[in-house]
C-alpha positions as CSV (number, residue, x, y, z in Angstrom):
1,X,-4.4,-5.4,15.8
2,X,-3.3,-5.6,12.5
3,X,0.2,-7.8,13.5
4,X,-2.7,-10.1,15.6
5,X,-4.7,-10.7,12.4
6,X,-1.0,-11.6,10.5
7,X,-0.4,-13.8,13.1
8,X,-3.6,-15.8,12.8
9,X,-3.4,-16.4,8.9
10,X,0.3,-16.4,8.8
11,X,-0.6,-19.9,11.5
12,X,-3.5,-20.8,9.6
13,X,-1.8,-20.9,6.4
14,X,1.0,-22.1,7.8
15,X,3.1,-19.1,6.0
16,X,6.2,-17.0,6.3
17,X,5.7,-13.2,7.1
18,X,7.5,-10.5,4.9
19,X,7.9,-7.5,7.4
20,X,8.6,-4.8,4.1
21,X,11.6,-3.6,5.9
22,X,14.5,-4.3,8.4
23,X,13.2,-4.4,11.2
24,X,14.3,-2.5,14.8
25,X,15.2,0.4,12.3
26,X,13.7,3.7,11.9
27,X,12.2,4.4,8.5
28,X,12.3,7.6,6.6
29,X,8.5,8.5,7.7
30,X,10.2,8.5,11.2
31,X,11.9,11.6,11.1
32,X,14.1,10.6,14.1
33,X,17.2,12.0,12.8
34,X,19.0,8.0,13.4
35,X,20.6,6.5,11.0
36,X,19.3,2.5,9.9
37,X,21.9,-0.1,11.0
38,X,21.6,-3.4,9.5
39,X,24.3,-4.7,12.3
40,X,21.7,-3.3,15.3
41,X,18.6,-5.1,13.0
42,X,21.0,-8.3,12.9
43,X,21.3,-7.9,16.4
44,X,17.4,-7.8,17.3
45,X,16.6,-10.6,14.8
46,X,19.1,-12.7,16.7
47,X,18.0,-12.3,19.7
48,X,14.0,-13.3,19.2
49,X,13.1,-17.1,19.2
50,X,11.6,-18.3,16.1
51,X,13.2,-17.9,12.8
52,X,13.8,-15.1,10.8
53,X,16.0,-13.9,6.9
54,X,17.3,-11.0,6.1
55,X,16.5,-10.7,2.1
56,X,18.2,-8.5,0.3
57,X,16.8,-6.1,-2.6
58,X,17.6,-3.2,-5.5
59,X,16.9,-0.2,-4.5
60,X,17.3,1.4,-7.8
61,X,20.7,3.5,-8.8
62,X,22.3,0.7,-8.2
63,X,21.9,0.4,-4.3
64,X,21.1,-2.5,-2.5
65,X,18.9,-2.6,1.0
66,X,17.3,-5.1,3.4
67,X,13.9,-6.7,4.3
68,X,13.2,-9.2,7.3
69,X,10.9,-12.4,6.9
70,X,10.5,-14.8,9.1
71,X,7.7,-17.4,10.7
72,X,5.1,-17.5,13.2
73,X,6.9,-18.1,16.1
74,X,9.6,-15.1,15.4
75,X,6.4,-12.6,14.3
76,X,4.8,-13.7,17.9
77,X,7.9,-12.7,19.6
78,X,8.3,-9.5,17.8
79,X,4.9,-8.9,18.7
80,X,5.3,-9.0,22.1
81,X,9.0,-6.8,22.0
82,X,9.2,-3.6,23.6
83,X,10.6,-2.2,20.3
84,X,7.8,-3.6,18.0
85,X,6.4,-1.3,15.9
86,X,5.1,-2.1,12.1
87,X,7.5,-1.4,9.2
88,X,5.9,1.5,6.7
C-alpha cells in the first residue's frame, strides 16, 4: 500500500522517487546471509521501463555506497516485479 500511495503523489507532484537503498539487494535487516551486488542491482534497474539513477553516498569511515531513484513510470514497474520489496 504504502509503494501505491508513492506512486500517486510521486504522479501528482510530478516527482522523482528516492528508494533509500539499492534496490534488488538484501539489506542488513534481512539476515539472508547474501552479499549486496551493485552489478545484480545494475542489472534489475536496467531491465525495468521507466528511468532510474544510481546515486552514490558516504557511508562514514571513508566508504562509499549506493541508492536508486528514479520516476513514476520505473516505480510502477518495480511495483509490479516479482522481486519488489521496499528498501528499509
Amino acid at each position: 500500500m504504502l509503494g501505491r500511495l508513492a506512486l500517486a503523489l510521486a504522479e501528482r507532484l510530478d516527482a522523482v522517487i528516492d528508494f533509500d537503498g539499492l534496490l534488488g539487494c538484501p539489506t542488513l535487516r534481512d539476515d539472508t546471509g547474501e552479499e549486496a551486488s551493485p552489478e545484480r542491482a545494475r542489472a534489475l534497474v536496467a531491465s525495468l521501463p521507466g528511468r532510474a539513477a544510481e546515486v552514490s553516498y558516504d557511508t562514514g569511515g571513508g566508504g562509499r555506497w549506493f541508492r536508486h531513484v528514479g520516476d513514476v513510470e520505473f516505480l510502477a514497474a518495480w511495483l509490479q516485479h516479482p522481486g519488489f520489496r521496499l528498501v528499509e
